[in-house]
C-alpha positions in Angstrom: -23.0 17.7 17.7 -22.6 13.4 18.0 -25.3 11.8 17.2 -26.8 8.3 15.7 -26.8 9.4 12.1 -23.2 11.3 12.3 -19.4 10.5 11.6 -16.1 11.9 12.1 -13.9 11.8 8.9 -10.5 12.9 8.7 -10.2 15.3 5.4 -7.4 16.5 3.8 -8.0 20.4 3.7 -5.0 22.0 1.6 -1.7 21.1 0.8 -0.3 18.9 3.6 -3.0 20.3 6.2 -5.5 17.9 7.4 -8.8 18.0 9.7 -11.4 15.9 11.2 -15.2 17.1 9.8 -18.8 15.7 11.4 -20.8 14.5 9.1 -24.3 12.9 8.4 -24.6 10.0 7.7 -26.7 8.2 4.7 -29.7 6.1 5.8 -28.7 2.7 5.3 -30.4 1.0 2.3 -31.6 -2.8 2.5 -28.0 -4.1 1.0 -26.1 -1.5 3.3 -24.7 -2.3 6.7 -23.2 0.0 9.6 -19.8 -0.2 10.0 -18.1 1.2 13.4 -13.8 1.3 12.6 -11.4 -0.9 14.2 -8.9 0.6 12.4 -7.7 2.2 9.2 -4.1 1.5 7.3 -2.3 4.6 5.9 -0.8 4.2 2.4 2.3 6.7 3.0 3.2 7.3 -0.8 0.0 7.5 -2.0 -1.9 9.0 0.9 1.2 11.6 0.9 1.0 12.3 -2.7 -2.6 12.7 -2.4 -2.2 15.3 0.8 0.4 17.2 -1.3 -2.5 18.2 -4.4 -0.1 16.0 -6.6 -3.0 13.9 -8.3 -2.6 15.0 -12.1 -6.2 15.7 -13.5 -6.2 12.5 -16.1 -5.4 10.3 -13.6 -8.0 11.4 -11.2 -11.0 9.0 -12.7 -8.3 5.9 -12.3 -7.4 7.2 -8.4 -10.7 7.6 -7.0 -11.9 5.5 -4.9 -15.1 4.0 -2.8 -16.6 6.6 -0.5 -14.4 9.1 -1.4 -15.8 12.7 -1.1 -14.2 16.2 -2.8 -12.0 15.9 -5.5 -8.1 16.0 -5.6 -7.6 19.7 -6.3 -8.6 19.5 -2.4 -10.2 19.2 -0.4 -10.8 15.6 -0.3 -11.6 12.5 2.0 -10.1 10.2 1.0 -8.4 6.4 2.2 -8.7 2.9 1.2 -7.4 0.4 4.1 -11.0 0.3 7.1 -11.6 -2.8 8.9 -14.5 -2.8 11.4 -17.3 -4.4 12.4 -21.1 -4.6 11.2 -23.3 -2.9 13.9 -26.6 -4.3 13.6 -28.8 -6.9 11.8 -27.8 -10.5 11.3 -24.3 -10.2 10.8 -24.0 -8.0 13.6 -20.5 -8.2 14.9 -18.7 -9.9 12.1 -15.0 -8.1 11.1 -14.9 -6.7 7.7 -12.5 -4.8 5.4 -13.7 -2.2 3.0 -12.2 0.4 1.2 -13.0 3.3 2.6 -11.6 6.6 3.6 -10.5 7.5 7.4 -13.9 7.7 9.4 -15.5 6.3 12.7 -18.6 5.1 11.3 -19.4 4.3 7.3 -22.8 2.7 5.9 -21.5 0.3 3.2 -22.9 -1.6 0.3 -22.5 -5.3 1.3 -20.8 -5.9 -2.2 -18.2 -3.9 -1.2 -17.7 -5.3 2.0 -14.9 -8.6 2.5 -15.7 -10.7 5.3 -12.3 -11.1 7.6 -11.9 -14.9 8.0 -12.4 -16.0 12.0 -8.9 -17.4 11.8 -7.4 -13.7 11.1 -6.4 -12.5 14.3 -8.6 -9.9 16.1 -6.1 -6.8 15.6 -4.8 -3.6 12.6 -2.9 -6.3 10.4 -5.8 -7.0 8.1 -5.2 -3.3 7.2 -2.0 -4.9 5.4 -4.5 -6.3 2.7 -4.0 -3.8 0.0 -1.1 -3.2 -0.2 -0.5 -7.1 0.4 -2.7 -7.6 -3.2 -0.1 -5.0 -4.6 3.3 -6.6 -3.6 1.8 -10.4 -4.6 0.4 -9.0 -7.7 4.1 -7.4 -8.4 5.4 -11.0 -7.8 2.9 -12.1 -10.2 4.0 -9.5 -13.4 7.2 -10.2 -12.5 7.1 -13.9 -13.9 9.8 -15.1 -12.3 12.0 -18.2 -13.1 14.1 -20.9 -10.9 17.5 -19.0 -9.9 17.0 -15.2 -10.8 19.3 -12.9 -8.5 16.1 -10.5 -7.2 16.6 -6.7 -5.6 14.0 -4.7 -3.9 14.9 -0.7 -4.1 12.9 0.5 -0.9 12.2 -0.3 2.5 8.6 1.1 2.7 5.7 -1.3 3.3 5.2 -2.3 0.0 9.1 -3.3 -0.4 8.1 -5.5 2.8 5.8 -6.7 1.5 7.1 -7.8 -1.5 10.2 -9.6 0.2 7.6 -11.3 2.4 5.8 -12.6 -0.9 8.7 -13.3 -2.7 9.7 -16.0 1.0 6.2 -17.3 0.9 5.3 -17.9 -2.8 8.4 -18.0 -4.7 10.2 -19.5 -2.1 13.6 -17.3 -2.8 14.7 -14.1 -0.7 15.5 -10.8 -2.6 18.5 -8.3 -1.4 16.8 -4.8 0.3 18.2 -1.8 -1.1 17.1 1.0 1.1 19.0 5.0 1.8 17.4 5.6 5.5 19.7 3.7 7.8 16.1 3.9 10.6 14.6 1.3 7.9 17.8 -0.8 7.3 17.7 -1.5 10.7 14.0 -2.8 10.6 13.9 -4.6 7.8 17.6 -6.2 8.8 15.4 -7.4 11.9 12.4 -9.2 9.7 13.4 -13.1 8.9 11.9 -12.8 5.7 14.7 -10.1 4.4 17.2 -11.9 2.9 20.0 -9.1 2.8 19.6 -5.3 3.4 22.2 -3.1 1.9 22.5 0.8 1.3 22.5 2.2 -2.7 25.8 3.0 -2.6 26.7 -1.1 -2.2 24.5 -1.9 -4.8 26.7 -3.4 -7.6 26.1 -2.8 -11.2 24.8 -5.5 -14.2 24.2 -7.8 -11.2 19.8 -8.4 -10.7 17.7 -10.1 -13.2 14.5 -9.0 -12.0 14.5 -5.6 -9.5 11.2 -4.5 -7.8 11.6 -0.7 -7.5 9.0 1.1 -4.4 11.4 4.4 -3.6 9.0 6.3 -5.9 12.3 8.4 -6.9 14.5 9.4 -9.5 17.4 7.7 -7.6 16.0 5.2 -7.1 14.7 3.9 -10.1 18.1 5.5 -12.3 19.8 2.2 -9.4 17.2 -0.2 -10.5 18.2 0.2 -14.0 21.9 0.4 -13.5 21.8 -2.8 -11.2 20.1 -5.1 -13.5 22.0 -7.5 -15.8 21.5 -8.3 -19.9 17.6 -8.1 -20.3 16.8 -7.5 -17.2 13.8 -5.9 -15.8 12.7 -3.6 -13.1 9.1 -4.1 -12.1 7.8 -0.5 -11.1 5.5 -0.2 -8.2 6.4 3.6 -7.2 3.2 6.1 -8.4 4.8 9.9 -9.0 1.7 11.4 -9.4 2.1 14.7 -10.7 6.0 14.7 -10.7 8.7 13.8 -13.4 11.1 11.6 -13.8 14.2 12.1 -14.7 17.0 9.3 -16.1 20.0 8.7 -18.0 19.1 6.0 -20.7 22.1 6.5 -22.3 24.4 4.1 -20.8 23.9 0.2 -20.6 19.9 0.4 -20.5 19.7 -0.1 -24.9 22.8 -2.2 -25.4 22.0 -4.8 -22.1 18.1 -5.0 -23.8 16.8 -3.9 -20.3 13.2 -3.1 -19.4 10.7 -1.3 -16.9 7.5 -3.2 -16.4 4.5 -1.3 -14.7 3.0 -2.8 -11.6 -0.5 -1.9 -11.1 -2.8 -3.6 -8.3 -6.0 -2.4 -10.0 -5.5 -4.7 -12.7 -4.4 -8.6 -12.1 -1.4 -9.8 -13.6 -2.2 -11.6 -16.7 -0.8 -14.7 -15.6 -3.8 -15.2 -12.7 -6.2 -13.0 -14.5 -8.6 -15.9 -15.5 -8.9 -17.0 -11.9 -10.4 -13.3 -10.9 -10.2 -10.9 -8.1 -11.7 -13.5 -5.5 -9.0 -15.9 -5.9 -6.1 -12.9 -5.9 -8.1 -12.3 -2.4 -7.9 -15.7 -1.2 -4.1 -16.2 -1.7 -3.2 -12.5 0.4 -5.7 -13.8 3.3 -3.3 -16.7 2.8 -0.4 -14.3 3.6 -2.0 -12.2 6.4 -1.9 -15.7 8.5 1.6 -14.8 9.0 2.2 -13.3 12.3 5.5 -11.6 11.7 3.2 -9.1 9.8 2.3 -8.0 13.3 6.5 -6.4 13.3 5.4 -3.8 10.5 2.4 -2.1 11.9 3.8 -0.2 15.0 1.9 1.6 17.6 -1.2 3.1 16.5 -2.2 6.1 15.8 -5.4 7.6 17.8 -7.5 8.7 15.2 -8.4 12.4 16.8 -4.7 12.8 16.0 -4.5 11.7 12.8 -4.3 15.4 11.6 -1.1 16.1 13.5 0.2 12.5 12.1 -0.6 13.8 8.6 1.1 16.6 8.8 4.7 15.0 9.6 4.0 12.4 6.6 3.7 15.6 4.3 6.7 17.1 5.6 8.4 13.6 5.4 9.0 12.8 8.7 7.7 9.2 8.8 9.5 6.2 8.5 7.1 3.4 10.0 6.4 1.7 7.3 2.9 0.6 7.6 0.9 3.4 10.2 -2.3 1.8 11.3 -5.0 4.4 12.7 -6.9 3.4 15.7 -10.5 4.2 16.6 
């Protein structure tokens, strides 16, 4: 039954199957506000990873998030991309972002609510944001210098993101190394891709810096091979549950190379002092961009979302940003 104090979530009910639930809703507290969703951004890799039961236990604290509800032995609601709007009170109408998993309505804390500046345009692309922090926060760890030859191994958003960064705050282009020829041909069509190639072109002992999103073996085993004498791959990919396997044993010692962990929840050392408001600040900086607009793709209606979830468990998806529409 639909009423005032109810929402539709989408939860994720066993491995790779998926369902929207009713729910009540909590009574809003005086720092709370009523949200009503605009739209949600799916995080394929995680979210997928997440739908697939492949959350080890100790890393189920560190993967929680805001809101979420059930655990990850599944079921779970879970999601972390929701703009909306307030529904009532004096902010009434203002566009917010708030992590939160896929649902129509949501009562939020105001200090977990960010207030979308009036100059964003009204649309999904503020749904970009996180995984916008992660790919400048990347660029951050990476600590580049003047004239490094830069990779990306993987289309996905986040790879997108990160050549978009890379334009915009380093002010150098990066060669795209992605398998599916469906994604070569996007990101060939974004102006802020440099180069796209397939793996097999990648030369050897060529990259001093590599930002590696495939979360595979493959392609992290080509981010090591391709880098040069103490070069580094900066890893965004999360395996959850799964191993990795790779062969050390050739020029990864001898060439001093390294692999440098990427992590979004913490900020790169190097901006650390000027906080989380200031990381915020710079990606709202980024979202002004309106070829961001090329990597959301038609939305999908939420009372589908089950049926959509389904084909990014089975690996059928290649959009690499799907934005959920309410």
């Amino acid at each position: 039954m639909v009423t005032d104090d109810t929402a539709l979530a989408f939860w994720i009910e066993s491995p790779g199957v998926g369902a929207l639930r009713r729910s009540t809703l909590r009574r809003p507290g005086v720092e709370d506000h009523l949200i009503h969703s605009e739209f949600s951004g799916i995080s394929t890799g995680t979210e997928r990873l997440v739908g697939l039961g492949l959350v080890p236990d100790s890393c189920a604290a560190a993967m929680a998030c805001r809101a979420m509800q059930g655990s990850f032995s599944l079921p779970i609601c879970y999601g972390y991309s929701l703009v909306g709007r307030i529904a009532g009170g004096r902010l009434a109408g203002r566009r917010v972002f708030t992590m939160h998993p896929h649902q129509d309505r949501a009562v939020v804390a105001g200090d977990d609510l960010i207030s979308l500046p009036d100059t964003l345009a009204p649309g999904p692309r503020a749904t970009l944001l996180p995984n916008l922090e992660t790919a400048l926060n990347a660029v951050w760890d990476a600590e580049l210098r003047p004239g490094e030859r830069i990779a990306i191994v993987g289309g996905g958003g986040v790879g997108l993101l990160v050549a978009l960064v890379l334009e915009q705050v380093h002010g150098e282009g990066a060669v795209l190394v992605e398998a599916d020829a469906r994604r070569r041909e996007l990101a060939a069509r974004l102006p802020w891709v440099a180069a796209v190639i397939a793996p097999d072109e990648v030369a050897h002992d060529r990259f001093d810096v590599v930002f590696h999103t495939s979360a595979s073996n493959a392609g992290l085993q080509l981010s090591i091979d391709a880098l040069g004498f103490e070069g580094r791959v900066l890893e965004l990919s999360w395996y959850g549950s799964r191993s990795v396997l790779l062969q050390l044993g050739t020029s990864f010692h001898h060439q001093r190379k390294r692999i440098v962990a990427s992590q979004v929840a913490t900020i790169a050392p190097s901006h650390r002092a000027a906080g989380r408001a200031a990381r915020t600040a710079q990606v709202f900086g980024l979202l002004a961009d309106d070829r961001l607009d090329t990597l959301l793709g038609p939305p999908i209606p939420f009372l589908q979302l089950p049926q959509f979830f389904a084909r990014l468990c089975r690996g059928e998806v290649s959009e690499p940003c799907p934005v959920v529409a309410y």
